[in-house]
Backbone atoms as SQL, in Angstrom:
CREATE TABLE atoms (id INTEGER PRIMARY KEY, chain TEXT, resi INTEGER, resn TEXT, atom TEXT, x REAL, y REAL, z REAL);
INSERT INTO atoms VALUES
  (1, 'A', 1, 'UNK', 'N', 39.057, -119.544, -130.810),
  (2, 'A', 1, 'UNK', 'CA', 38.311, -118.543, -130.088),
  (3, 'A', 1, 'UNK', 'C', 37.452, -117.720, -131.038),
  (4, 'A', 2, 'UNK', 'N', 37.877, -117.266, -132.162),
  (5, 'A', 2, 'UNK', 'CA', 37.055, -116.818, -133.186),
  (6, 'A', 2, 'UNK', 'C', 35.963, -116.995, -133.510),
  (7, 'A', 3, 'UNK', 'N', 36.152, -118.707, -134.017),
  (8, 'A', 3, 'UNK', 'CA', 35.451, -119.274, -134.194),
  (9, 'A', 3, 'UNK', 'C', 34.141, -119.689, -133.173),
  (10, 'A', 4, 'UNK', 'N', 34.273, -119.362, -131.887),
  (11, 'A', 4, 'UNK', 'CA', 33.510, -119.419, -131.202),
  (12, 'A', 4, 'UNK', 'C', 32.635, -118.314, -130.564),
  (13, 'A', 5, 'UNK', 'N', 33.414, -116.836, -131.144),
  (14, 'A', 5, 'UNK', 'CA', 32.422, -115.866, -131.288),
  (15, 'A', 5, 'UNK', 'C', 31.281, -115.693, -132.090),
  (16, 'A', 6, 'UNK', 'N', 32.361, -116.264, -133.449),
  (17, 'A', 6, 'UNK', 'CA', 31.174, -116.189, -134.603),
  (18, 'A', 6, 'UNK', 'C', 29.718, -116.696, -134.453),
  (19, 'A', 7, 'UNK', 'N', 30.302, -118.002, -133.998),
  (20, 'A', 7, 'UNK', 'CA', 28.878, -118.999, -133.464),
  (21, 'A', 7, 'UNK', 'C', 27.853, -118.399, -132.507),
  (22, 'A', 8, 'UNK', 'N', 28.608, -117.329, -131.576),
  (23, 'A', 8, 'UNK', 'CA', 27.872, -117.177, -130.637),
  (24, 'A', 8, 'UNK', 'C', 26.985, -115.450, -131.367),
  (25, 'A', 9, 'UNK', 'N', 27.580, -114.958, -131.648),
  (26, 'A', 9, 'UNK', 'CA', 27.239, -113.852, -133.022),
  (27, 'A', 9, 'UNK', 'C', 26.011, -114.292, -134.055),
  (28, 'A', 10, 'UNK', 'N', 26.348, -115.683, -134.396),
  (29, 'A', 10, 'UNK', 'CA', 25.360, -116.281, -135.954),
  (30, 'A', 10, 'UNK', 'C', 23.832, -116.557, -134.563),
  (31, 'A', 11, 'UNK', 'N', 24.890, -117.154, -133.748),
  (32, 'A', 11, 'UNK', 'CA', 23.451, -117.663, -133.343),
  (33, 'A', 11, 'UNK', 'C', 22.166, -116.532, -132.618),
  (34, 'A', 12, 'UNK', 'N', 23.069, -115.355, -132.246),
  (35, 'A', 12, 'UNK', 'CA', 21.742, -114.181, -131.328),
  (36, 'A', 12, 'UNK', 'C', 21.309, -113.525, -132.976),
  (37, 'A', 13, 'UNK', 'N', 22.269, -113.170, -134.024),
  (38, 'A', 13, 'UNK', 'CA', 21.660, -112.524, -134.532),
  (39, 'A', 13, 'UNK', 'C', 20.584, -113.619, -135.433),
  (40, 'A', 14, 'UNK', 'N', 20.249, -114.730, -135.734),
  (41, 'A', 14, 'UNK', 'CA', 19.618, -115.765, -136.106),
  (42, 'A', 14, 'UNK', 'C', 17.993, -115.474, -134.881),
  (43, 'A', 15, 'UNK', 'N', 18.662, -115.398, -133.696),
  (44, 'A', 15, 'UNK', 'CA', 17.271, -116.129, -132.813),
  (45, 'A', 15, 'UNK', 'C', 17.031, -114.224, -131.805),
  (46, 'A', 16, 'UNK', 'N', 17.807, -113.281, -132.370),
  (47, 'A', 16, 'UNK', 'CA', 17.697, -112.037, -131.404),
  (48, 'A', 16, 'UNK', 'C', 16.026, -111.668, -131.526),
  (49, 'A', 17, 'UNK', 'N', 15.344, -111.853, -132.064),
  (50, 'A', 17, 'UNK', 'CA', 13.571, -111.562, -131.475),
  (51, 'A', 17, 'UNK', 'C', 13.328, -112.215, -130.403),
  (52, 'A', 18, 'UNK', 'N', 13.852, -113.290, -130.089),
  (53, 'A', 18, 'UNK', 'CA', 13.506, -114.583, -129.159),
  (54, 'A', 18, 'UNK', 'C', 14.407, -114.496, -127.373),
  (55, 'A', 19, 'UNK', 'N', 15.128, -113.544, -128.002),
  (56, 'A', 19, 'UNK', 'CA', 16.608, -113.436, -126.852),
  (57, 'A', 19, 'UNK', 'C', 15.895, -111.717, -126.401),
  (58, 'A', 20, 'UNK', 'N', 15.851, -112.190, -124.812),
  (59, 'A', 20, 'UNK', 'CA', 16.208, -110.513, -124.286),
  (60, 'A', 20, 'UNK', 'C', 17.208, -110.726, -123.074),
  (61, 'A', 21, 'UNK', 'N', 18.170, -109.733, -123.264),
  (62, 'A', 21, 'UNK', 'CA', 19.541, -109.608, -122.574),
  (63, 'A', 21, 'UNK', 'C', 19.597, -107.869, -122.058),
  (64, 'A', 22, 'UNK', 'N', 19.447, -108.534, -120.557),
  (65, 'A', 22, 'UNK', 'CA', 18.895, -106.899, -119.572),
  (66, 'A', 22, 'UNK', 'C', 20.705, -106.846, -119.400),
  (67, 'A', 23, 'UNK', 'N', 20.780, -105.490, -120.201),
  (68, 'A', 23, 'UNK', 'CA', 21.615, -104.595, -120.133),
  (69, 'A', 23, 'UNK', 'C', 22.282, -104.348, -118.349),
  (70, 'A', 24, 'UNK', 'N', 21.496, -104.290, -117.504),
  (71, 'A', 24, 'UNK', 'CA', 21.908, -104.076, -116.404),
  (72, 'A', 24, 'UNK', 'C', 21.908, -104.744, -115.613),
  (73, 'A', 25, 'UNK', 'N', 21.784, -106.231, -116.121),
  (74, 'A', 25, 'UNK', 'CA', 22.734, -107.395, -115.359),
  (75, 'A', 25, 'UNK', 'C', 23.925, -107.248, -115.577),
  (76, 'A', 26, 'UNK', 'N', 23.744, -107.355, -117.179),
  (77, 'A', 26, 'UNK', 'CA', 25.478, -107.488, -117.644),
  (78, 'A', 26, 'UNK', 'C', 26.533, -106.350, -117.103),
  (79, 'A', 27, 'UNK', 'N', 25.831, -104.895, -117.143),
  (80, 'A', 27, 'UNK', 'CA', 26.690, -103.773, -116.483),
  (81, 'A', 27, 'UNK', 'C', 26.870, -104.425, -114.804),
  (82, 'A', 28, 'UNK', 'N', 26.150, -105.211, -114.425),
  (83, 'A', 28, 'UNK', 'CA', 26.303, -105.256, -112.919),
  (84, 'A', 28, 'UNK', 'C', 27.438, -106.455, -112.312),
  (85, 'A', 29, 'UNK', 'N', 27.571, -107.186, -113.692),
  (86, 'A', 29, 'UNK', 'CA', 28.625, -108.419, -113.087),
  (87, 'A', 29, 'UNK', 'C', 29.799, -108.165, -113.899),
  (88, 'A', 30, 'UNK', 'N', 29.580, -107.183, -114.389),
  (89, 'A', 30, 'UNK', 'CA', 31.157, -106.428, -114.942),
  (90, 'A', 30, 'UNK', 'C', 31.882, -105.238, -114.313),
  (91, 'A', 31, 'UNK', 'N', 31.001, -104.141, -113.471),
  (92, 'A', 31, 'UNK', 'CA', 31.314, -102.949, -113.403),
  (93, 'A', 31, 'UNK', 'C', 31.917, -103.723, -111.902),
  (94, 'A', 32, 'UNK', 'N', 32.325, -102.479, -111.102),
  (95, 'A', 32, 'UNK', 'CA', 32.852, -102.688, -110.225),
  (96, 'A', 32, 'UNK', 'C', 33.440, -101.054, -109.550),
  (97, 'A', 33, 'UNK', 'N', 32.568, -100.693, -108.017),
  (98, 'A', 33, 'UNK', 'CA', 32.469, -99.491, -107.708),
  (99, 'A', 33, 'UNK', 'C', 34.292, -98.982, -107.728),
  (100, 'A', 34, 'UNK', 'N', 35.097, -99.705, -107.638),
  (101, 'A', 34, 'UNK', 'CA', 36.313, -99.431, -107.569),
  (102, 'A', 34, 'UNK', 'C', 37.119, -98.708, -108.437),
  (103, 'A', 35, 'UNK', 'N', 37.582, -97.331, -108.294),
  (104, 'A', 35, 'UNK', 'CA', 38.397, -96.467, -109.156),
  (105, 'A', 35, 'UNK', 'C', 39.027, -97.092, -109.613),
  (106, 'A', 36, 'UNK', 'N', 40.304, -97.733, -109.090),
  (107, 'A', 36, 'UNK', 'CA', 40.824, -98.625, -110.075),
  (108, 'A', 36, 'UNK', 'C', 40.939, -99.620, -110.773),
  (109, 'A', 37, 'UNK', 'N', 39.907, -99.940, -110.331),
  (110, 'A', 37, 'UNK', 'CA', 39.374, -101.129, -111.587),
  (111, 'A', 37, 'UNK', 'C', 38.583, -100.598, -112.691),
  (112, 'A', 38, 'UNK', 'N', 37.632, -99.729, -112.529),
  (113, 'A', 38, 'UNK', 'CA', 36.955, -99.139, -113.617),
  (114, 'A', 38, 'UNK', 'C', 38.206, -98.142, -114.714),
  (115, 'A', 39, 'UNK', 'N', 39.408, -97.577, -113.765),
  (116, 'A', 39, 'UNK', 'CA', 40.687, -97.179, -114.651),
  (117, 'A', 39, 'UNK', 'C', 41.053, -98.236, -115.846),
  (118, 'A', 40, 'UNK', 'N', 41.123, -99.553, -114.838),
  (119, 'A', 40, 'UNK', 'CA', 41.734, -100.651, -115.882),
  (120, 'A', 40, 'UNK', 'C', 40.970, -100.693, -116.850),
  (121, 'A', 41, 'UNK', 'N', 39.807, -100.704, -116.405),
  (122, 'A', 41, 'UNK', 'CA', 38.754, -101.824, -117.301),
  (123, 'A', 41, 'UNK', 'C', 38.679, -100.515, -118.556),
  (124, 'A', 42, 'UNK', 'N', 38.745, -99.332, -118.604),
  (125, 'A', 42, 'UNK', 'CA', 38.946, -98.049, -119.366),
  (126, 'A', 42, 'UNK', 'C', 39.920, -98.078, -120.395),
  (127, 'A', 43, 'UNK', 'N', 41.020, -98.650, -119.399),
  (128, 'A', 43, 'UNK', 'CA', 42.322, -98.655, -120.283),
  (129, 'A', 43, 'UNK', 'C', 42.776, -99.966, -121.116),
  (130, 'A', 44, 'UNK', 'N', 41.581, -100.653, -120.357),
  (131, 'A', 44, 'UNK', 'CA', 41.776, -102.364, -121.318),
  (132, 'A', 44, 'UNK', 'C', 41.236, -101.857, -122.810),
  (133, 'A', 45, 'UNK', 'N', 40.351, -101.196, -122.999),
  (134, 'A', 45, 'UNK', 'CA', 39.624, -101.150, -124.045),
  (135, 'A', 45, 'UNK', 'C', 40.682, -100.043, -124.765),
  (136, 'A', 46, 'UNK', 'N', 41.080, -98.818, -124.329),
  (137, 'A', 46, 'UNK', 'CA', 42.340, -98.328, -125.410),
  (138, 'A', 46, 'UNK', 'C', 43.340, -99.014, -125.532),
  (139, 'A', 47, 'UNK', 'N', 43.488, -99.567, -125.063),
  (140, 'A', 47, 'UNK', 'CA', 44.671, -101.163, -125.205),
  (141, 'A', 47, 'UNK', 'C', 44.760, -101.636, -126.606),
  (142, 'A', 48, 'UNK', 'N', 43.392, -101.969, -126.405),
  (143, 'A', 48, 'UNK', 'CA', 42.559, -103.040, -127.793),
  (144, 'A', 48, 'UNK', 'C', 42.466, -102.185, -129.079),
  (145, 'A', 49, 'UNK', 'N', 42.327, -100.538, -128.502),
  (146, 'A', 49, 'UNK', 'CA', 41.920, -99.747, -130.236),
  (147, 'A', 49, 'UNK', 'C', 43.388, -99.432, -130.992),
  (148, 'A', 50, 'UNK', 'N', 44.485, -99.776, -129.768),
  (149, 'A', 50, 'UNK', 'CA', 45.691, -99.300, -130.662),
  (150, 'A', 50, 'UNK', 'C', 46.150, -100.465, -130.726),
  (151, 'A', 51, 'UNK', 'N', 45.572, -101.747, -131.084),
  (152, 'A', 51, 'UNK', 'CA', 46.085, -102.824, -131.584),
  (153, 'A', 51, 'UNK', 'C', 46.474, -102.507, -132.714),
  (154, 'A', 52, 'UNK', 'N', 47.478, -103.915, -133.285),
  (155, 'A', 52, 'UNK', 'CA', 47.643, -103.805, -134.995),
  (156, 'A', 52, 'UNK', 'C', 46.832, -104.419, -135.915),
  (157, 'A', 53, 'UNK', 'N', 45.914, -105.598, -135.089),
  (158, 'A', 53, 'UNK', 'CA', 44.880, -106.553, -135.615),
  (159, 'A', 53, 'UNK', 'C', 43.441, -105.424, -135.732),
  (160, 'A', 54, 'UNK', 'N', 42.878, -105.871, -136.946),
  (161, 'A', 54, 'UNK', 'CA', 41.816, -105.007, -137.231),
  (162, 'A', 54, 'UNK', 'C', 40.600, -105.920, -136.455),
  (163, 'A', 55, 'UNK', 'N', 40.336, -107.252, -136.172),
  (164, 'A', 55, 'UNK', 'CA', 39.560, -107.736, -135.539),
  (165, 'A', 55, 'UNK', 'C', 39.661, -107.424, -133.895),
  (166, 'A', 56, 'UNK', 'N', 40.529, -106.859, -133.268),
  (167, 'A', 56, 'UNK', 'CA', 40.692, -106.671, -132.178),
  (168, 'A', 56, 'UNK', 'C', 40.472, -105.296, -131.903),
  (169, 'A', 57, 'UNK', 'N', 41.014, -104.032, -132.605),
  (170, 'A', 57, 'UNK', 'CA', 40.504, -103.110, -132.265),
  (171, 'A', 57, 'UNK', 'C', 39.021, -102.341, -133.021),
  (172, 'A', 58, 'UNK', 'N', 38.323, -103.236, -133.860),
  (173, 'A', 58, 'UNK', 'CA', 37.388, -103.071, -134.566),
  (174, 'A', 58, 'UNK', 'C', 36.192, -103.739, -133.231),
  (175, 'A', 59, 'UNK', 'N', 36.415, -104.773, -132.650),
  (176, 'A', 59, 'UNK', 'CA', 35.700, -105.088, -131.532),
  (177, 'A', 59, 'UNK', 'C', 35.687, -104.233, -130.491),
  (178, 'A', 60, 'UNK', 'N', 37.059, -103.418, -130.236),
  (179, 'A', 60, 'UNK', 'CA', 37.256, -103.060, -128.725),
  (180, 'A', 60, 'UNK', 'C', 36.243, -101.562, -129.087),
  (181, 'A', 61, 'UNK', 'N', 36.292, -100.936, -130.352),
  (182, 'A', 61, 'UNK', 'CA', 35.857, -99.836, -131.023),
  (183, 'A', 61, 'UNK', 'C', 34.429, -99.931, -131.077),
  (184, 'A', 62, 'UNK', 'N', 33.674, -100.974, -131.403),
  (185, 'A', 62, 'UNK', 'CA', 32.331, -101.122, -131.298),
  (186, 'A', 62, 'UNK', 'C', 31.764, -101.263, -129.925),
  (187, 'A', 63, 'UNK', 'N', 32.426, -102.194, -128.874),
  (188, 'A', 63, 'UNK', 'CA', 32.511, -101.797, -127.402),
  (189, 'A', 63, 'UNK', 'C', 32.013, -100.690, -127.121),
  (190, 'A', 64, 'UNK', 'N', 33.194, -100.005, -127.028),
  (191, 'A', 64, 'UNK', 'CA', 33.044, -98.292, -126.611),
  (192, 'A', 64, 'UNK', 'C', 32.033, -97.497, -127.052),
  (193, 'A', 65, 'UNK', 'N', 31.819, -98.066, -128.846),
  (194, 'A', 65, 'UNK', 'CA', 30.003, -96.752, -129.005),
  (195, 'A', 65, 'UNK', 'C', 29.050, -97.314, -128.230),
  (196, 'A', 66, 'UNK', 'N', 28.698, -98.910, -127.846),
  (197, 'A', 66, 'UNK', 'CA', 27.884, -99.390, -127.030),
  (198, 'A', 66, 'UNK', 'C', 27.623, -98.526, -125.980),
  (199, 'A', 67, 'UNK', 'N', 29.276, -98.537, -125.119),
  (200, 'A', 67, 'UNK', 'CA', 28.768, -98.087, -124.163),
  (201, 'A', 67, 'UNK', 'C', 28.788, -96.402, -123.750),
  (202, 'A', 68, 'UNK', 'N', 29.421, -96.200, -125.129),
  (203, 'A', 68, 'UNK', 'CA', 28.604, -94.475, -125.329),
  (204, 'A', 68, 'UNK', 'C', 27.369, -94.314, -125.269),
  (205, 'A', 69, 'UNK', 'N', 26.685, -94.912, -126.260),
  (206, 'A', 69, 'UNK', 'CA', 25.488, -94.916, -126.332),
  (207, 'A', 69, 'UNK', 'C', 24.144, -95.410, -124.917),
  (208, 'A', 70, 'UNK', 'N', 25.064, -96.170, -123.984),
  (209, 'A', 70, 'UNK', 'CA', 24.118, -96.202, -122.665),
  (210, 'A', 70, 'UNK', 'C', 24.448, -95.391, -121.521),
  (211, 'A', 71, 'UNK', 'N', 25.875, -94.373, -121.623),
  (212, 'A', 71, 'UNK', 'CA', 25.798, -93.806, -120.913),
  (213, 'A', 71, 'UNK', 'C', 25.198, -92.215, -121.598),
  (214, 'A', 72, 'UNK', 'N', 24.862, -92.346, -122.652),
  (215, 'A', 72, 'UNK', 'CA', 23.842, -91.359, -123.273),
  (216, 'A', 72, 'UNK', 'C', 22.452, -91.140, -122.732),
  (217, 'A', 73, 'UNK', 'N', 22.477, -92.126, -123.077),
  (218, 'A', 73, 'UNK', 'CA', 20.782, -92.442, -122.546),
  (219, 'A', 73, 'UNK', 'C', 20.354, -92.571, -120.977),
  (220, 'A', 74, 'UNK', 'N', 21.444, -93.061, -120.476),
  (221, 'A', 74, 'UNK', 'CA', 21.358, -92.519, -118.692),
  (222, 'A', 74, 'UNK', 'C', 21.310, -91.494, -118.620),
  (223, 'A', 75, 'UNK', 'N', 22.014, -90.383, -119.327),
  (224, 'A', 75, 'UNK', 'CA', 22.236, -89.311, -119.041),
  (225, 'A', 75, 'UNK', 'C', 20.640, -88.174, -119.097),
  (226, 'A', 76, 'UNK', 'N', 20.464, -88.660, -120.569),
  (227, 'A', 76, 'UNK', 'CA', 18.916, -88.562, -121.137),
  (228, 'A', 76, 'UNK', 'C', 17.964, -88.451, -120.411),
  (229, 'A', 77, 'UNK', 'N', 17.995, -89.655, -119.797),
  (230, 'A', 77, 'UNK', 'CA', 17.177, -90.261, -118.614),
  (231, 'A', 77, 'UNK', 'C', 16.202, -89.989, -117.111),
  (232, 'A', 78, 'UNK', 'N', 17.966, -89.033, -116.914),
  (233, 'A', 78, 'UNK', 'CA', 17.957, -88.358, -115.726),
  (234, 'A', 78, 'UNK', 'C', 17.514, -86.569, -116.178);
């Protein structure tokens, strides 16, 4: 599985001028208006930062400024 991030990692940051990836598809086939699913999906990610693996909560950790950073800019926005 690693190994198949990496690839997928080597390859956007290799071809990312060429790649555009609308942010608000991806928020739209992930989110989900449901309190408790957006609870889970909240608590999946502190799940991941109090791992013991540094590749797991170093991912789940970069996650979260992502999506600091777009609910910044919504905020901005408005």
């Amino acid at each position: 599985m690693e190994s198949n991030l990496d690839l997928i990692k080597n390859f956007v940051e290799w071809w990312k001028e060429r790649i555009y990836t609308s942010t608000l598809i991806i928020y739209k086939l992930i989110s989900d208006q449901d309190i408790k699913s957006k609870q889970k999906y909240y608590r999946s990610f502190i799940n991941c930062m109090k791992n013991s693996y540094k590749n797991i909560y170093t991912t789940a950790t970069e996650d979260v400024r992502m999506l600091l950073n777009i609910k910044k800019l919504k905020n901005e926005s408005n």
